[in-house]
N, CA, C and O atoms as CSV, one atom per row, in Angstrom:
chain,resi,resn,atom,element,x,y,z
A,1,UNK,N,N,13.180,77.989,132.702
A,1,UNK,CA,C,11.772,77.913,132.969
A,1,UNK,C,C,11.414,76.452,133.202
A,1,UNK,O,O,12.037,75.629,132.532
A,2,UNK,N,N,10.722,76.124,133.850
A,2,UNK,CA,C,10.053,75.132,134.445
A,2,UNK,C,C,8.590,74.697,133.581
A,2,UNK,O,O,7.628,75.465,133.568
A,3,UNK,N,N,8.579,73.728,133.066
A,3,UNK,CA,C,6.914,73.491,132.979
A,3,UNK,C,C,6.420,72.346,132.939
A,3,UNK,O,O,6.338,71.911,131.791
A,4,UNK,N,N,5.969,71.517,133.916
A,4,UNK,CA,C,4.996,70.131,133.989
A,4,UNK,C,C,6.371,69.119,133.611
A,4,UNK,O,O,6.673,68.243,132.801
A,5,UNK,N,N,7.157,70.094,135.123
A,5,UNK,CA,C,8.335,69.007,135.768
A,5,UNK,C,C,9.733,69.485,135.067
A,5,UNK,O,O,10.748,69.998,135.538
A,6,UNK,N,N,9.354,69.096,133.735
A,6,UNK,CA,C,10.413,69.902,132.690
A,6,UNK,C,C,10.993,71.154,132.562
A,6,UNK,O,O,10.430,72.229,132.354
A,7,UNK,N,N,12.516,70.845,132.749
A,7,UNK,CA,C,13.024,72.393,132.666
A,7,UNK,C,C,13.303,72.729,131.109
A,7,UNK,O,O,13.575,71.932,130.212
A,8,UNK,N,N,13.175,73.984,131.047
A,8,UNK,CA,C,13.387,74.437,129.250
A,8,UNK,C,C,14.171,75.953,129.436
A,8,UNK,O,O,13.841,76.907,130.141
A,9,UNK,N,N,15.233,75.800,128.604
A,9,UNK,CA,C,15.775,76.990,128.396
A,9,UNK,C,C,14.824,77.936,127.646
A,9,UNK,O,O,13.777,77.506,127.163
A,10,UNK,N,N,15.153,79.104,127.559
A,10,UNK,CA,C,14.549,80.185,127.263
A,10,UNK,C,C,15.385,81.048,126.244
A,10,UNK,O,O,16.285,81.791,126.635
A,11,UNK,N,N,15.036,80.909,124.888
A,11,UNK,CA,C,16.206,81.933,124.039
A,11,UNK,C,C,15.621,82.728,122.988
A,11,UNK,O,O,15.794,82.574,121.779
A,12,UNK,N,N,14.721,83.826,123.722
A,12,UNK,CA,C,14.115,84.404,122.829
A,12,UNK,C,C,14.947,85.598,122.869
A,12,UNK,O,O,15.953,85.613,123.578
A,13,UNK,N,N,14.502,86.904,121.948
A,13,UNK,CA,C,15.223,87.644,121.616
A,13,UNK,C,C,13.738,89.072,122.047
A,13,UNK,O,O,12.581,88.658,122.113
A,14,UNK,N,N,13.906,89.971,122.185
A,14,UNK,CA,C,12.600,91.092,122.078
A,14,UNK,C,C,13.276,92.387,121.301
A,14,UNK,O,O,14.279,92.973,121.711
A,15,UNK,N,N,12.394,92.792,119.866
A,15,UNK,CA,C,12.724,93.783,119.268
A,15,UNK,C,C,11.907,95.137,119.281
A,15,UNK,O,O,10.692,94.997,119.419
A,16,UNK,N,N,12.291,96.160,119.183
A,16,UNK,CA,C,11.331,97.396,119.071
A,16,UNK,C,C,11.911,98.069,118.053
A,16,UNK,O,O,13.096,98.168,117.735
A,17,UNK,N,N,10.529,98.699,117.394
A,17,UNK,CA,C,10.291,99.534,116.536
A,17,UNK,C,C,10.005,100.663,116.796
A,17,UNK,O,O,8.850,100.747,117.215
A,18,UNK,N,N,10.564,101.651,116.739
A,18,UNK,CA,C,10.062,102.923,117.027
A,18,UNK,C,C,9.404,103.677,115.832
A,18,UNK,O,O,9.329,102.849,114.924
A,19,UNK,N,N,8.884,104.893,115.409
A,19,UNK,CA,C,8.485,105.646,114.919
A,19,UNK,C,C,7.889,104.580,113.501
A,19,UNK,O,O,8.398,104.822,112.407
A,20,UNK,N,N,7.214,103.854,113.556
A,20,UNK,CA,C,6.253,103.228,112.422
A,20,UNK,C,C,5.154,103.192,112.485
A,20,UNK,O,O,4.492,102.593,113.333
A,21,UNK,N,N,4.631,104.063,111.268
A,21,UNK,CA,C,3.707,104.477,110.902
A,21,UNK,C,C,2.852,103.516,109.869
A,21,UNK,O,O,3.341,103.242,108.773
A,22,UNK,N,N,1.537,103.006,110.263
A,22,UNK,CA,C,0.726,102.090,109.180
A,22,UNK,C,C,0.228,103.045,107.996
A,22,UNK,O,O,-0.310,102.670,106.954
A,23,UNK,N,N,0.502,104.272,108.351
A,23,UNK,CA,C,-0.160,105.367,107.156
A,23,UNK,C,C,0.280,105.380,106.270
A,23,UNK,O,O,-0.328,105.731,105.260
A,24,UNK,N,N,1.719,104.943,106.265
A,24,UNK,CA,C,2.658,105.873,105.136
A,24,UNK,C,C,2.954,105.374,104.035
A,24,UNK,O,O,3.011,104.148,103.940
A,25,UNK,N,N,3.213,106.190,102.944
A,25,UNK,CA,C,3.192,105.652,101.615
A,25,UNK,C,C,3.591,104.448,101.518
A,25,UNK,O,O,3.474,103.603,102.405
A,26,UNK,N,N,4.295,104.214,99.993
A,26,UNK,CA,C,4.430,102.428,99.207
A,26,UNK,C,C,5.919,103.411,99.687
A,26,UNK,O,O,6.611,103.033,100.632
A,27,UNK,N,N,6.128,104.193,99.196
A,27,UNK,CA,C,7.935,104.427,99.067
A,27,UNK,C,C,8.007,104.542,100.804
A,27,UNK,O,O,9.155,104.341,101.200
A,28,UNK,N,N,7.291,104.744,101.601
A,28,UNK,CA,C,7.922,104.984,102.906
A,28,UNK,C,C,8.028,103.494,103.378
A,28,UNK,O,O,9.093,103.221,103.931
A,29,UNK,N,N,7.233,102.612,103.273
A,29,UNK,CA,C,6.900,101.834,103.789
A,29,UNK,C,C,8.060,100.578,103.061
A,29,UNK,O,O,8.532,99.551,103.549
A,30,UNK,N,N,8.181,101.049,102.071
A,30,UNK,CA,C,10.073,100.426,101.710
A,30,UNK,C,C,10.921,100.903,102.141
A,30,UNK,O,O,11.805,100.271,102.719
A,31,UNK,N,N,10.919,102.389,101.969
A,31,UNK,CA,C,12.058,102.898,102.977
A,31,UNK,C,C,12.400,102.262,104.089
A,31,UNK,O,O,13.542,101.890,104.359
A,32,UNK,N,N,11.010,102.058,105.051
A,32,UNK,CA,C,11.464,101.925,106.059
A,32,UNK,C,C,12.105,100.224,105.627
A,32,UNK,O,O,13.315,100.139,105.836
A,33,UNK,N,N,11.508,99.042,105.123
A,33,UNK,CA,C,12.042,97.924,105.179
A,33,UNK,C,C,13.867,98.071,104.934
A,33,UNK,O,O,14.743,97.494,105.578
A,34,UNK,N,N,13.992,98.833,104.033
A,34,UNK,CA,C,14.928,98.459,103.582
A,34,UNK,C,C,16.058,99.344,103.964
A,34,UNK,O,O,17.134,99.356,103.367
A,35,UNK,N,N,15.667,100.316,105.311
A,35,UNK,CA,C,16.962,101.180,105.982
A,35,UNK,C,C,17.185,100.096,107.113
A,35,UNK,O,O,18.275,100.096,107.685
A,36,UNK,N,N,15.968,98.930,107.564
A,36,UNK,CA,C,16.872,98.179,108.568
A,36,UNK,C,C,18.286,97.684,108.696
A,36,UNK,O,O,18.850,97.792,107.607
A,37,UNK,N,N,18.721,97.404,109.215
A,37,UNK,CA,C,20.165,96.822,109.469
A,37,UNK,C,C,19.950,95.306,108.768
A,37,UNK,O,O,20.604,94.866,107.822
A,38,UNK,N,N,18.839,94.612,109.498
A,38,UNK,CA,C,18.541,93.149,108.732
A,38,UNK,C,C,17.848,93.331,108.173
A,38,UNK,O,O,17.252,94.303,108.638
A,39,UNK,N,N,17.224,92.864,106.938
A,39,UNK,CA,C,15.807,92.892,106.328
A,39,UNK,C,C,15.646,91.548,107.150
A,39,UNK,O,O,16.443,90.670,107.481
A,40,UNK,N,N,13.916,91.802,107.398
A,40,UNK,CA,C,12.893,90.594,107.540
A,40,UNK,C,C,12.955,89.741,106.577
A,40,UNK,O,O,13.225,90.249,105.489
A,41,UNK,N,N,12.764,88.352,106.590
A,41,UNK,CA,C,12.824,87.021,105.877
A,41,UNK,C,C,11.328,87.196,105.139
A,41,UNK,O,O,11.164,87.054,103.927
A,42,UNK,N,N,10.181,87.558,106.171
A,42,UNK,CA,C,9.123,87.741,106.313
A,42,UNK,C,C,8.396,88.944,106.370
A,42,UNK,O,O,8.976,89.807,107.029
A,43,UNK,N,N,7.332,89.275,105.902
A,43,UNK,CA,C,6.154,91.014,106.294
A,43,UNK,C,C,4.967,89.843,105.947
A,43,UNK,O,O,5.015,88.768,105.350
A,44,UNK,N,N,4.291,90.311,106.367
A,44,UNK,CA,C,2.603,90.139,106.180
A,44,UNK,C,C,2.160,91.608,105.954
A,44,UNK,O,O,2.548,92.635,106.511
A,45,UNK,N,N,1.440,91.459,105.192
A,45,UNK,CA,C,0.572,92.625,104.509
A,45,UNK,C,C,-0.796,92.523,105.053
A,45,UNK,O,O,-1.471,91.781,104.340
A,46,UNK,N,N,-1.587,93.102,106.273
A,46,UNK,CA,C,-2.667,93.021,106.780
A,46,UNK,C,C,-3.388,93.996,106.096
A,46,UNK,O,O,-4.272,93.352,105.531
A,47,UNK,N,N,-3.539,95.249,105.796
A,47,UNK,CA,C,-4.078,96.292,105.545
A,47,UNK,C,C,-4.029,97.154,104.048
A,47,UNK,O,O,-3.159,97.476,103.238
A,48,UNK,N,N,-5.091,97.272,104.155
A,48,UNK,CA,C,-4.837,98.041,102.662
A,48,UNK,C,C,-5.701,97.502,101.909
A,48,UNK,O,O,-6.433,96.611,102.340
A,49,UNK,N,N,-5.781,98.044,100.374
A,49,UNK,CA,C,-6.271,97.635,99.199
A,49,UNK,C,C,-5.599,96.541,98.449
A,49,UNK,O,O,-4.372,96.607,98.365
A,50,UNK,N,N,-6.216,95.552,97.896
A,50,UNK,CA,C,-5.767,94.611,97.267
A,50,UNK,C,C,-4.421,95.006,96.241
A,50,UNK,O,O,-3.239,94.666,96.206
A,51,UNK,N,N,-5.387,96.008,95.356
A,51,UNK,CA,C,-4.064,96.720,94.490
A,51,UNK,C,C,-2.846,97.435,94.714
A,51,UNK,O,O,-1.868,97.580,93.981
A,52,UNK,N,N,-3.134,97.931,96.075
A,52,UNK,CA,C,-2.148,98.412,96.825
A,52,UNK,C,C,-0.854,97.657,97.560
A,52,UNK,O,O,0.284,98.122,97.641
A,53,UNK,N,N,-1.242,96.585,97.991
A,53,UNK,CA,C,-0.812,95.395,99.072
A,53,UNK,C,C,0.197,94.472,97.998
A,53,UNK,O,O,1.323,94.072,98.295
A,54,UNK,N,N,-0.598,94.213,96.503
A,54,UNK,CA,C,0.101,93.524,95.428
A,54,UNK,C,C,1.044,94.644,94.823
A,54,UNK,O,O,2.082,94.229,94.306
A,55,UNK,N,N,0.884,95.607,94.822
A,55,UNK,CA,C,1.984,96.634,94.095
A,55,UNK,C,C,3.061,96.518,95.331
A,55,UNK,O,O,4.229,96.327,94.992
A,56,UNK,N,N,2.829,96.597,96.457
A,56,UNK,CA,C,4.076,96.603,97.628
A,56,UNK,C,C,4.470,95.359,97.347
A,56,UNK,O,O,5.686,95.181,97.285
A,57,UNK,N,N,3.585,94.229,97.117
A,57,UNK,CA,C,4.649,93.185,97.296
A,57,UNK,C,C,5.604,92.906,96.196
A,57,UNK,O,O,6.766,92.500,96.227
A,58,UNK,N,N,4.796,93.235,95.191
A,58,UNK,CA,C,5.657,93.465,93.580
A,58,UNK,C,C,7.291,93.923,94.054
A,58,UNK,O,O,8.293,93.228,93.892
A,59,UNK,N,N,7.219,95.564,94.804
A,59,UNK,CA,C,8.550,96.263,95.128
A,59,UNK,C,C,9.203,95.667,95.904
A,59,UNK,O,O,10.325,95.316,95.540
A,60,UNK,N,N,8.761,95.350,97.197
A,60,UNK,CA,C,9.271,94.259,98.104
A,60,UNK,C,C,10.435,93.590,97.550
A,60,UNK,O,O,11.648,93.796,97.603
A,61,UNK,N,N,9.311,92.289,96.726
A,61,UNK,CA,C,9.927,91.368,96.337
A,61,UNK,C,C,11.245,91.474,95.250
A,61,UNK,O,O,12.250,90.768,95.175
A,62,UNK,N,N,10.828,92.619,94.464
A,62,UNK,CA,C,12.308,93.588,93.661
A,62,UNK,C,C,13.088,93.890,94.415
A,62,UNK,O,O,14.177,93.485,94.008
A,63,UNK,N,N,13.149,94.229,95.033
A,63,UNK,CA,C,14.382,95.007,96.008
A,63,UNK,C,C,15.143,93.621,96.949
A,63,UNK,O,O,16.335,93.354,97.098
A,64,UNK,N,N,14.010,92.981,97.428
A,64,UNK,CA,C,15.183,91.473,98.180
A,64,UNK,C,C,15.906,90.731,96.711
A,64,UNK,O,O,17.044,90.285,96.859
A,65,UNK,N,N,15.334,90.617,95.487
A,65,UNK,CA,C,15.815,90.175,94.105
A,65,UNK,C,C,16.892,90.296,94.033
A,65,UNK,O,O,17.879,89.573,94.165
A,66,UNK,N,N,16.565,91.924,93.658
A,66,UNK,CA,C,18.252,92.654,94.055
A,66,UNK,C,C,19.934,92.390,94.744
A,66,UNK,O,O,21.052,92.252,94.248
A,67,UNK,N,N,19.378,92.413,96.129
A,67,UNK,CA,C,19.924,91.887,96.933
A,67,UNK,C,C,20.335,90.317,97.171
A,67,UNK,O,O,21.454,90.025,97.592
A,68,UNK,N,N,19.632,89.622,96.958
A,68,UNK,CA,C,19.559,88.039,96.439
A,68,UNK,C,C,19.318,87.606,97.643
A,68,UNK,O,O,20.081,86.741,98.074
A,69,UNK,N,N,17.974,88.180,98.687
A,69,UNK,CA,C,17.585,87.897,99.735
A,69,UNK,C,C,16.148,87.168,99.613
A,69,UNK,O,O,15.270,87.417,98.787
A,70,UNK,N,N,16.132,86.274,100.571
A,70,UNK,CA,C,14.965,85.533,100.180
A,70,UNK,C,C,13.899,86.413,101.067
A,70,UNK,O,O,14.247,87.145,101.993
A,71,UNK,N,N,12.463,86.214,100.610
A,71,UNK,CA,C,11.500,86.894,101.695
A,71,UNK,C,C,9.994,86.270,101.133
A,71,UNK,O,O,9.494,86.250,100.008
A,72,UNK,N,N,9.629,85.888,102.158
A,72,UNK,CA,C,8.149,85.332,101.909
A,72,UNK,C,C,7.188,86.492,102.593
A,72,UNK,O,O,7.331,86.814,103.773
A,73,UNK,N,N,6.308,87.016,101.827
A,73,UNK,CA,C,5.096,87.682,101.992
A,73,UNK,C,C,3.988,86.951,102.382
A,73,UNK,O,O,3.842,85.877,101.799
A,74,UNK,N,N,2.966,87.335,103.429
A,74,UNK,CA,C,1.918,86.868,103.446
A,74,UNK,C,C,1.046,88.168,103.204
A,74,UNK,O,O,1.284,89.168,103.881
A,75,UNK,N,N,0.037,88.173,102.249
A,75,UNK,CA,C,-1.051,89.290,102.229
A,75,UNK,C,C,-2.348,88.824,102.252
A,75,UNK,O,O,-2.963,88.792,101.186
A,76,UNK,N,N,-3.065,88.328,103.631
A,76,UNK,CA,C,-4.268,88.503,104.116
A,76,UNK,C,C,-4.910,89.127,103.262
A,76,UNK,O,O,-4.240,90.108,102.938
A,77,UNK,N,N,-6.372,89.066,102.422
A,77,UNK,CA,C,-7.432,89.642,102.174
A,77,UNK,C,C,-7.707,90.619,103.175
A,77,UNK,O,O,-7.238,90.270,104.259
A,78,UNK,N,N,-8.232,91.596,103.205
A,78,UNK,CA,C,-8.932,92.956,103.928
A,78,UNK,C,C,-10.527,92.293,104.309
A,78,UNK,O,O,-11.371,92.996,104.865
């Protein structure tokens, strides 16, 4: 790619998600983290109830423990 003269390589990567659902329970919504192949380093928690959003990150953060994976949460206020 070209920009203001400068050439720049390009090394991005594009991922898809199929069948994810913002509805679904605390256990689905680990499920799903934790059937990936990689876990995320990272989730942001946009949605939800405060008490809800802190109980996921509670499990979250148990389960990378576990594993001895690091992961930073961000949980936005609603």
């Amino acid at each position: 790619m070209e920009f203001d003269g400068q050439r720049y390589d390009i090394r991005a990567g594009v991922a898809s998600i199929g069948g994810y659902s913002t509805h679904a329970d605390q256990n689905g919504l680990v499920s799903f983290v934790t059937g990936m192949e990689e876990w995320p380093g990272e989730i942001r928690l946009v949605h939800g109830e405060e008490g809800a959003k802190n109980a996921l990150q509670q499990v979250l953060l148990t389960q990378y423990a576990q594993k001895r994976l690091p992961l930073m949460i961000d949980a936005k206020r609603s």
